[in-house]
C-alpha positions as CSV (number, residue, x, y, z in Angstrom):
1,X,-5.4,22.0,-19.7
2,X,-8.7,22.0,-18.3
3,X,-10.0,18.3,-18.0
4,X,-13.8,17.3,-17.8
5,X,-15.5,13.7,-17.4
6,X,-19.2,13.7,-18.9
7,X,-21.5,11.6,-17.3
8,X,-18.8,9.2,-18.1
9,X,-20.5,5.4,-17.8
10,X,-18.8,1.8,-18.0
11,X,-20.4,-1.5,-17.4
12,X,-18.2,-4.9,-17.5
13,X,-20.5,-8.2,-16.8
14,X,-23.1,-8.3,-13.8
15,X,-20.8,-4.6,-12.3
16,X,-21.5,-1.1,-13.0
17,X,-18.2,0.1,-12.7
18,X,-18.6,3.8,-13.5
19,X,-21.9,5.4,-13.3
20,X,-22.7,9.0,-15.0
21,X,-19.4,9.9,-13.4
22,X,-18.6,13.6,-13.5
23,X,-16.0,15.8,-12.3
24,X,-13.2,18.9,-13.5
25,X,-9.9,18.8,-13.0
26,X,-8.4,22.2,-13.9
27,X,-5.0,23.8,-15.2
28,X,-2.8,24.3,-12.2
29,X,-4.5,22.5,-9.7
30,X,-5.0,19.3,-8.1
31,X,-8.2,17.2,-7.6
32,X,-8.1,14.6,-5.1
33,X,-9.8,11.6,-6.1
34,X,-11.0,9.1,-3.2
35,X,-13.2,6.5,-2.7
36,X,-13.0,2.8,-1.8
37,X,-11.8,0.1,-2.7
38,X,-14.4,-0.8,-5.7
39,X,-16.2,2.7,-5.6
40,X,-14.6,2.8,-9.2
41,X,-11.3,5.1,-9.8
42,X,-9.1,3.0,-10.9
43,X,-11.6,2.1,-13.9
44,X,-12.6,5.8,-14.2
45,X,-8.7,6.4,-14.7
46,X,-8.1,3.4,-17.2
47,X,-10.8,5.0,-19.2
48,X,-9.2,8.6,-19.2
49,X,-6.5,6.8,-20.0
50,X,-7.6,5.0,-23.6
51,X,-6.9,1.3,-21.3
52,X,-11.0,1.3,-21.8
53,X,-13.3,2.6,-23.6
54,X,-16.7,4.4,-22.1
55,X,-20.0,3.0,-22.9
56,X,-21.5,6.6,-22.4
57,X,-20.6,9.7,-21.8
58,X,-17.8,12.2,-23.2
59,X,-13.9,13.6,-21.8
60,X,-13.5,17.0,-22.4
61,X,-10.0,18.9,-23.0
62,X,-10.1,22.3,-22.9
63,X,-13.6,22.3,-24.5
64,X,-12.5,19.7,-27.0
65,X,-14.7,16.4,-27.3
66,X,-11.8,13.5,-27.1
67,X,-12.6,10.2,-28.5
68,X,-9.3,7.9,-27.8
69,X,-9.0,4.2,-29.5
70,X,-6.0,3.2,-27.3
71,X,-3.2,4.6,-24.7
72,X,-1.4,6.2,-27.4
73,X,-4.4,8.7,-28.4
74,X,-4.6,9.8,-24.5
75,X,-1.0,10.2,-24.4
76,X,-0.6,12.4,-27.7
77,X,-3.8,14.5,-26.3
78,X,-1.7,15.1,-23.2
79,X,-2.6,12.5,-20.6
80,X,0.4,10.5,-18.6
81,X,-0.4,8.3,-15.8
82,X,1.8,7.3,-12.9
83,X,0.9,3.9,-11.6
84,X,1.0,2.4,-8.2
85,X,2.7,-0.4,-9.3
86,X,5.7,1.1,-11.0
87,X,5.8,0.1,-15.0
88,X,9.5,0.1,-15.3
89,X,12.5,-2.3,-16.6
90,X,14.5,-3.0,-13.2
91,X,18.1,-4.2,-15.3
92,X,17.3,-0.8,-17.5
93,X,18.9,2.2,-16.7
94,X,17.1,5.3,-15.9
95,X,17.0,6.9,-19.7
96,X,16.5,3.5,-21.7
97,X,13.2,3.1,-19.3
98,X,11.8,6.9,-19.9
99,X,12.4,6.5,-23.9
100,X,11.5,3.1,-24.3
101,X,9.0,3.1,-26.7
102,X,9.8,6.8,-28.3
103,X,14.2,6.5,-28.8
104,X,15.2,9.5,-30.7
105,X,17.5,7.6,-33.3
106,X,20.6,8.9,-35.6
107,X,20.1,6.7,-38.0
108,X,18.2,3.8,-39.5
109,X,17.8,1.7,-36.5
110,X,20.5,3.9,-34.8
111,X,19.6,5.1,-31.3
112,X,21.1,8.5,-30.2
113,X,22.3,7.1,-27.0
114,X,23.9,10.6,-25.9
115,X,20.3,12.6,-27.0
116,X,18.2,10.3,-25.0
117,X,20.3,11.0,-21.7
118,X,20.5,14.1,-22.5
119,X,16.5,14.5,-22.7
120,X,15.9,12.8,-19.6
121,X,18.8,15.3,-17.5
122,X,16.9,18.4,-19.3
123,X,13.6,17.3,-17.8
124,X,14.8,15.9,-14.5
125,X,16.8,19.9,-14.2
126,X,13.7,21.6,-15.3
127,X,11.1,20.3,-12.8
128,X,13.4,19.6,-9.8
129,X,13.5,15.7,-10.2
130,X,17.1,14.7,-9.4
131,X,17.9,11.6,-10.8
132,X,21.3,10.0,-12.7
133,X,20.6,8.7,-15.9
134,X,22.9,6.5,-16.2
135,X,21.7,4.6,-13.0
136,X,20.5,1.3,-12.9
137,X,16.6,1.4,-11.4
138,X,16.8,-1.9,-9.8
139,X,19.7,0.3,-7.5
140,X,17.1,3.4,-6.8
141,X,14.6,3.8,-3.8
142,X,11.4,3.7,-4.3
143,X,11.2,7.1,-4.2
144,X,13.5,8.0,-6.9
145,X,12.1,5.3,-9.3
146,X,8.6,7.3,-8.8
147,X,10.3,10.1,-10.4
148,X,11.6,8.4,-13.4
149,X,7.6,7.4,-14.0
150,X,6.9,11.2,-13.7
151,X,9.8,11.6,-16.1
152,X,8.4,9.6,-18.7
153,X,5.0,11.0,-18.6
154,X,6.7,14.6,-18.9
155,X,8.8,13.7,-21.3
156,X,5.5,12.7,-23.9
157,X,4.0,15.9,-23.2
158,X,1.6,15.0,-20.6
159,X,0.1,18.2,-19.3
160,X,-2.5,16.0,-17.1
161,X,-1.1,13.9,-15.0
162,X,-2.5,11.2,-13.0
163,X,-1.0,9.9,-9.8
164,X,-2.4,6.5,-8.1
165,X,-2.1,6.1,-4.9
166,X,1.3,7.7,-5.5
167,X,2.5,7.9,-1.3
168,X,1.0,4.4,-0.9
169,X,4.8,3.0,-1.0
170,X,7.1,6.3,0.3
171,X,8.8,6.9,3.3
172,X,7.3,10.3,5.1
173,X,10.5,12.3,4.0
174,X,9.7,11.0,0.1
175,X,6.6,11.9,0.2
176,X,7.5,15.6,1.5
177,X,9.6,15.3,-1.5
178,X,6.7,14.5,-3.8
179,X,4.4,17.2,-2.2
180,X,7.5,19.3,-3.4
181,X,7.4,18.0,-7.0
182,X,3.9,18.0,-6.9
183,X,3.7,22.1,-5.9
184,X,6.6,22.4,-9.0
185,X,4.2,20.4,-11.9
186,X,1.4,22.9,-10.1
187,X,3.2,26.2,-10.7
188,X,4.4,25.5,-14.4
189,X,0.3,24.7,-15.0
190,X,0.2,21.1,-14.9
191,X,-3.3,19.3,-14.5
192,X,-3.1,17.1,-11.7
193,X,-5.5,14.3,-10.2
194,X,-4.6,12.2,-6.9
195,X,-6.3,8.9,-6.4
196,X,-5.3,8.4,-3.1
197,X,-7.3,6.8,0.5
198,X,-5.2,8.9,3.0
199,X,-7.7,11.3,3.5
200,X,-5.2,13.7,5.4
201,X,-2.9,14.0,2.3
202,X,-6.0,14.2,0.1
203,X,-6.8,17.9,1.9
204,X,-3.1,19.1,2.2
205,X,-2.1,18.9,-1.2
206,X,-5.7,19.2,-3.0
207,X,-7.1,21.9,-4.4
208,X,-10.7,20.4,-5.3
209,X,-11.8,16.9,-4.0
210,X,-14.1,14.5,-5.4
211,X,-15.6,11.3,-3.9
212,X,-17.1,7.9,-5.4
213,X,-19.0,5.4,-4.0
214,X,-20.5,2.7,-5.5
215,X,-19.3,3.9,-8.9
216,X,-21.1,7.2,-8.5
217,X,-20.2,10.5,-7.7
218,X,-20.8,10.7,-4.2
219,X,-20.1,14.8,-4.1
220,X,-17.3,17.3,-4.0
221,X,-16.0,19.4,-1.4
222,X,-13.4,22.1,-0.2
223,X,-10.0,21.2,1.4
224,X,-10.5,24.3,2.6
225,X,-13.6,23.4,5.3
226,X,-13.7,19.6,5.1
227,X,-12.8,17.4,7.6
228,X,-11.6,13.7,7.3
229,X,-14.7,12.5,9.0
230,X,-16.5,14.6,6.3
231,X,-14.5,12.7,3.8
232,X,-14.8,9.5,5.1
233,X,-18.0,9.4,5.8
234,X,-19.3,10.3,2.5
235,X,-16.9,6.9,1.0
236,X,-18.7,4.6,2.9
237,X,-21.7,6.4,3.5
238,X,-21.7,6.0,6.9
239,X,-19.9,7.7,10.2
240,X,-16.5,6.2,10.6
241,X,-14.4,6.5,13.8
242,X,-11.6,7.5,12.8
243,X,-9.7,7.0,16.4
244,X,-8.8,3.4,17.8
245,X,-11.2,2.8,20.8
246,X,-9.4,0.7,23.3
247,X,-9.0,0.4,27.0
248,X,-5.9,1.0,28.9
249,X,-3.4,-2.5,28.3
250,X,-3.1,-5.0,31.0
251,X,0.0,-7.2,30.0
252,X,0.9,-10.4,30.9
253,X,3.0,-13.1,29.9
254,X,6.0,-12.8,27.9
255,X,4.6,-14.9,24.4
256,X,7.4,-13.3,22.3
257,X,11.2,-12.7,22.9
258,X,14.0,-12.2,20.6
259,X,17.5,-12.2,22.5
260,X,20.8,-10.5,20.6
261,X,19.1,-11.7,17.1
262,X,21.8,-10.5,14.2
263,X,20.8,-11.2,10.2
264,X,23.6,-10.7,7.8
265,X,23.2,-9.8,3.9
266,X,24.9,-11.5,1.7
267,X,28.1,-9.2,1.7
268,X,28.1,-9.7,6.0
269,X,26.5,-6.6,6.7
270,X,24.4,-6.4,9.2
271,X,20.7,-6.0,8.4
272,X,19.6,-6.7,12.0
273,X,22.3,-5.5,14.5
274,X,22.1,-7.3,18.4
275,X,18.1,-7.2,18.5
276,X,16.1,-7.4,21.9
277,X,12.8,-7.5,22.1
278,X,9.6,-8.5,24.4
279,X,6.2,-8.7,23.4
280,X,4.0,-9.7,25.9
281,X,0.6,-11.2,26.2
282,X,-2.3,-8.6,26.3
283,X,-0.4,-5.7,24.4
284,X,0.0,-3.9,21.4
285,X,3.7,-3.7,20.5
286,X,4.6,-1.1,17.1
287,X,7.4,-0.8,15.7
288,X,7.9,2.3,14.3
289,X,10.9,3.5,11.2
290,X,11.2,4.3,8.0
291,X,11.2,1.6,5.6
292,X,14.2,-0.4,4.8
293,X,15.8,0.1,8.7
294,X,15.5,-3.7,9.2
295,X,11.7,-3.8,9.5
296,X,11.4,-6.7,7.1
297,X,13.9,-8.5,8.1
298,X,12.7,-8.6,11.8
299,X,9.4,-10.2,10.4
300,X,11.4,-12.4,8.5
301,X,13.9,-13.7,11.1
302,X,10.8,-13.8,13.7
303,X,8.6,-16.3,10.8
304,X,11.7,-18.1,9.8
305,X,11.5,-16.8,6.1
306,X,15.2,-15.6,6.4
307,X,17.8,-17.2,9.2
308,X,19.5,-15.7,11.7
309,X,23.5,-14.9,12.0
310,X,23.2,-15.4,15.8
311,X,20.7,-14.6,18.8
312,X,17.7,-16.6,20.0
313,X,13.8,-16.7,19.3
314,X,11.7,-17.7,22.2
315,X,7.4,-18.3,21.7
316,X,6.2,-18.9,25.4
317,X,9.8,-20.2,26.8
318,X,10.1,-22.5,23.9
319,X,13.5,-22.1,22.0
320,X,12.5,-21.7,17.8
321,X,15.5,-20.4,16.9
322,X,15.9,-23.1,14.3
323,X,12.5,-23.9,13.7
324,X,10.9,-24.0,10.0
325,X,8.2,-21.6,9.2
326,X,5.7,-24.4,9.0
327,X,7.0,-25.2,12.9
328,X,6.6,-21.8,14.1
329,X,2.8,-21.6,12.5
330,X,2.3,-24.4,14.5
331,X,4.1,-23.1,17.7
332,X,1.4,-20.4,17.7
333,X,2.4,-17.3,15.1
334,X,-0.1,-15.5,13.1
335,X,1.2,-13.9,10.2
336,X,-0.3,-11.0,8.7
337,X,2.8,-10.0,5.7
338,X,3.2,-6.9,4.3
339,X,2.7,-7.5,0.7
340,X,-0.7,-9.2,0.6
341,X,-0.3,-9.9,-3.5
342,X,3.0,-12.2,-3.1
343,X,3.4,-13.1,0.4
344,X,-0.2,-12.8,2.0
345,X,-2.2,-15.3,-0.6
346,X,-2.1,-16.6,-3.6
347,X,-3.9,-14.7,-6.9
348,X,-4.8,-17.1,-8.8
349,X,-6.0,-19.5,-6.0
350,X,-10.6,-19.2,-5.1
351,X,-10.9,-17.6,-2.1
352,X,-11.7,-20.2,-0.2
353,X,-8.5,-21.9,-1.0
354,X,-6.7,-18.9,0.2
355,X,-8.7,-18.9,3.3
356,X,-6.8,-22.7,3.9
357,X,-3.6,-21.9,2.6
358,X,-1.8,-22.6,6.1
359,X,-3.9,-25.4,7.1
360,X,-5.0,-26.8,4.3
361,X,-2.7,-30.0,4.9
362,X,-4.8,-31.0,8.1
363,X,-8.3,-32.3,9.1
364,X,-10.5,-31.2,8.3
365,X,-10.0,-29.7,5.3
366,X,-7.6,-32.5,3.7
367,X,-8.5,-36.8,4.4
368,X,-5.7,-39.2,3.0
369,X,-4.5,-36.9,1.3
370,X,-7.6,-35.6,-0.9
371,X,-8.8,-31.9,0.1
372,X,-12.7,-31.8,1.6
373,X,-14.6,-29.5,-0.5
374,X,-17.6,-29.3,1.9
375,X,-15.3,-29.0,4.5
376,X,-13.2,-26.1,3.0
377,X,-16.4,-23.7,1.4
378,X,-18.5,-24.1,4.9
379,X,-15.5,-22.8,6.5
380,X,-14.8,-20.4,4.0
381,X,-18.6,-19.4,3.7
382,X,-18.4,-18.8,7.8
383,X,-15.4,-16.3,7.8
384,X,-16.3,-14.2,4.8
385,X,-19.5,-13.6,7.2
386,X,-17.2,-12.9,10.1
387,X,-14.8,-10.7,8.8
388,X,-16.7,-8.9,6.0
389,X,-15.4,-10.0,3.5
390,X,-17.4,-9.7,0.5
391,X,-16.0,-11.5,-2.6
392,X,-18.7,-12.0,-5.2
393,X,-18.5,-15.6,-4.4
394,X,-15.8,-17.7,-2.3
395,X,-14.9,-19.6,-5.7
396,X,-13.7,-15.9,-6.9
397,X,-10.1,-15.9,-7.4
398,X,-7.9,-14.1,-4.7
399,X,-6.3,-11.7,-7.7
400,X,-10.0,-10.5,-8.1
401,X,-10.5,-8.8,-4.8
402,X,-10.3,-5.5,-4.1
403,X,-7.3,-4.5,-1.8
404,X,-9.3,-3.4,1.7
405,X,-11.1,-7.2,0.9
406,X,-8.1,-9.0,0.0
407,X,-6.4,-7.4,3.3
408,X,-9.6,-8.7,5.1
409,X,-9.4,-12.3,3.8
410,X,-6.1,-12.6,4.9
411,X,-6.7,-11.2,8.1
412,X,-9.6,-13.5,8.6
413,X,-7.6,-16.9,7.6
414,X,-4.9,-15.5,10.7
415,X,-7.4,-14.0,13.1
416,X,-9.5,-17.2,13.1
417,X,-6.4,-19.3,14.6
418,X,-6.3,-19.6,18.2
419,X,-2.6,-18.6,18.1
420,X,-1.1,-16.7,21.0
421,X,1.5,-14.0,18.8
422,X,-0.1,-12.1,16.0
423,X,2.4,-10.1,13.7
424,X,1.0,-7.7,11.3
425,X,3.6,-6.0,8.8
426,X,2.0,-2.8,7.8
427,X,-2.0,-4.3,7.8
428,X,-3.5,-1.5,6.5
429,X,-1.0,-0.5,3.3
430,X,-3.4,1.1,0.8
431,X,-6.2,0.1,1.9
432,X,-9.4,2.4,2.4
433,X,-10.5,4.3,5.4
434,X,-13.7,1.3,5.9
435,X,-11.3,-1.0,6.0
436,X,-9.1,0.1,7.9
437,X,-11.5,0.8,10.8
438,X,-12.5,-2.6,10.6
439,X,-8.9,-4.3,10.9
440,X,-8.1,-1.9,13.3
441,X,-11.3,-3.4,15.6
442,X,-9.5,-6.9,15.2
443,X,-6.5,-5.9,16.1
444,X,-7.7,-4.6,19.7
445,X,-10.3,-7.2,19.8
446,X,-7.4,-9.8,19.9
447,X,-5.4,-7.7,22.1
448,X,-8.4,-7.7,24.7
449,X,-8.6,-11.2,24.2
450,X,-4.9,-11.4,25.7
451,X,-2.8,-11.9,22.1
452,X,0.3,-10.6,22.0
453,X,0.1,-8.4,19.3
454,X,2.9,-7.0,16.8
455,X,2.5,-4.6,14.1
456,X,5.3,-2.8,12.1
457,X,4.2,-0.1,10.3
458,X,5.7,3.2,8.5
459,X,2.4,5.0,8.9
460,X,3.0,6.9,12.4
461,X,-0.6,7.6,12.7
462,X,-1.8,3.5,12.7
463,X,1.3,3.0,15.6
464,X,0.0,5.5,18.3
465,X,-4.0,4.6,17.1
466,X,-2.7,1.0,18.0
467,X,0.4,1.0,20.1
468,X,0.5,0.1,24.1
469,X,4.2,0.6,23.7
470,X,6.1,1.4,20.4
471,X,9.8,0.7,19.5
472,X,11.7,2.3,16.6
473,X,14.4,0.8,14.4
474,X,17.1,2.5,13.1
475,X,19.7,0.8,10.7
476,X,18.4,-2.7,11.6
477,X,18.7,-1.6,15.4
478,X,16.1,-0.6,18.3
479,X,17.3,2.7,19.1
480,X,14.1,4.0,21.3
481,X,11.5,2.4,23.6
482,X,8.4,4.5,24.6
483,X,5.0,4.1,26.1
484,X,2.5,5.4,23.9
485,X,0.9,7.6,26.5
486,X,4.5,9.0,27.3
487,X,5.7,10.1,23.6
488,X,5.2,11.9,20.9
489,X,4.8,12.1,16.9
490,X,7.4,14.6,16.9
491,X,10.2,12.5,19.4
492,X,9.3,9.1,17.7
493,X,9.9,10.8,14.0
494,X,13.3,11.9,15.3
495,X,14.5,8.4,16.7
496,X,13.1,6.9,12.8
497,X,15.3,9.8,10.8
498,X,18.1,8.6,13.9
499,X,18.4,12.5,15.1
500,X,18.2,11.5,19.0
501,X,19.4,7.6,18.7
């Protein structure tokens, strides 16, 4: 199916969302959609998608004017989208969430139980997506619940598929797998559209790109002959440097040291196995793996979110092995988490009350007891400035943000302490390429003001643009130590898929 948006416009109160928007997507290829944060795909997509409705402008299917009320009139024209947040039932199974919604029955009432797995092994066989029906998806990677979601969409005849930021949460090995899938849906004449902000991905797997800004089409070009300057610049519509400027390190101190830390699960396995670690003032320390090698749990053990089996935790000589989370904030960590939505701030909180969330509870934004308005919106008002972020007004909720700005906000409410460790858990997670230049800059800007600095990250990329020295984990161990400058891409992949530990 050929697929084309018509000067497609849609306004919501005080924003222009989508702008005379046009583009083709066509049968058997890919279109890479990118933009920022706010430039206006994801409300583009909820419109192809029936979630909205156009105030101007027409979508075209194989020369066919479409008008569609609701989701259901997209989806019977053809149209299956594949969220970035996963839409699925966790204590389901893998066929009751792909038919939900359309059960093939054997009776009144009756659903053909035996059919419906046997539907969802027919599709999973025919386009290469290897998945046991009969699996619970709370059980499955991440990787293997993003092919049920493709599943579902193929199994309602979707011949245009959209995928949102559909790498933003794989490992790299799953997302060579989903290049794979991708190439498969390709060759049996699917439509495809990417929304992604990794501009590298955007010009190896697309065939046609497009970029917004500012709700507009900002222009088109050729994987073949663009570059991810090219690209970037033409999302922010400015140059962007796209490589970390930073002087040689010059470390210090030692600020942070874990000593033989061990975390158990709950069944006494271990999910951090006899950890050592130094991170000293003045550097960048990244820790490099593929996600779910004990990543999380480091940050975890190292905030006091999750206790230790055994080991030590030392801040500046100071034993905080059994100190509370609150304690350790206080003892001088800056926490940057890794899911900025439930762990990083609090949706439904203004953004000045996020921007207080760790201190709130001292002067001078809380007197016996009451909170200081004043107090809390000049401070506010001051780091939005700072840190650019740029909420429509600091009495916006949190929830409301886009994700390079709420990324930014939280950055801002750590960066602004005078707190010697700074651990950031993957800082730049599907954020766009703006953004990320800018956290990047506050990053080295604390490191040259001698922070010790750690970030974990599974983009390789982001830990050598950062790193001084990098450290991989391995099945909750640290099986490799390099210098930046010494190693490779190609030697630190092989330590995270634990070839050379």
């Amino acid at each position: 199916m050929e697929l084309e948006l018509r000067g497609i416009t849609k306004q919501f109160p005080g924003v222009l969302a989508n702008d005379d928007v046009s583009l083709t997507a066509r049968s058997g290829k890919v279109l890479a959609l990118i933009g920022e944060n706010g430039a206006g795909k994801s409300t583009l997509m909820n419109v192809l998608s029936g979630l909205y409705r156009p105030d101007g402008g027409e979508i075209v299917i194989d020369g066919q004017v479409q008008s569609f009320k609701d989701p259901g009139d997209a989806i019977k024209a053809g149209i299956g989208m594949v969220h970035q947040h996963f839409m699925l039932v966790p204590v389901f199974t893998v066929w009751e969430n792909v038919v939900l919604g359309v059960e093939p029955v054997s009776g009144p009432g009756i659903m053909n139980r035996k059919e419906a797995a046997s539907e969802v092994r027919e599709i999973s066989e025919r386009y290469g997506l290897a998945v046991d029906p009969d699996a619970l998806v709370e059980d499955l990677p991440v990787g293997i619940q993003q092919r049920v979601e493709i599943i579902k969409v193929l199994l309602r005849g979707a011949k245009i598929l959209v995928f949102d930021e559909p790498t933003a949460v794989l490992t790299p090995q799953e997302v060579e797998e989903f290049f794979g899938i991708v190439a498969e849906l390709k060759g049996r004449g699917a439509t495809i559209i990417f929304i992604t902000h990794k501009l590298k991905e955007a010009l190896a797997i697309a065939d046609d790109i497009t970029v917004l800004r500012g709700g507009k089409v900002a222009g088109h070009a050729d994987p073949a002959t663009a570059t991810p300057e090219l690209l970037a610049s033409m999302m922010v519509g400015r140059d962007i440097d796209l490589v970390v400027n930073k002087e040689a390190a010059t470390p210090g101190e030692t600020v942070l040291q874990l000593s033989g830390v061990t975390m158990l699960d709950d069944y006494g396995r271990a999910l951090l196995d006899d950890v050592n670690l130094e991170v000293h003032a003045g550097e960048i320390v990244g820790v490099a793996g593929i996600q779910g090698n004990g990543q999380t749990e480091l940050v975890e053990a190292i905030t006091g979110l999750l206790p230790i089996a055994s080991g030590r935790i030392d801040m500046q000589g100071t034993d905080i092995t059994r100190f509370t989370p609150r304690r350790r904030h206080e003892a001088g960590i800056a926490h940057v988490p890794e899911d900025r939505n439930h762990m990083g701030m609090v949706e439904s909180f203004t953004v000045s009350e996020n921007l207080i969330l760790d201190s709130y509870y001292g002067a001078p934004y809380s007197r016996r007891g009451l909170l200081d308005g004043t107090a809390i919106r000049e401070f506010a008002h001051a780091l939005v400035a700072v840190y650019d972020v740029r909420p429509p007004h600091i009495e916006n909720t949190g929830g409301a943000l886009s994700g390079g700005n709420a990324q930014k906000m939280i950055v801002a409410r750590e960066f602004s302490r005078e707190a010697p460790l700074v651990l950031c858990a993957q800082p730049t997670r599907g954020i766009d390429v703006g953004s990320i230049e800018y956290i990047h800059e506050q990053i080295v800007r604390k490191r040259n003001e001698g922070k010790a600095i750690l970030i974990v990250s599974t983009e390789l990329d982001e830990i050598f643009a950062l790193s001084d020295r990098i450290l991989v984990m391995y099945d909750g161990k640290i099986v490799a130590e390099r210098q930046a400058s010494e190693t490779t891409p190609l030697e630190i992949g092989l330590f995270m898929a634990g070839k050379a530990a």
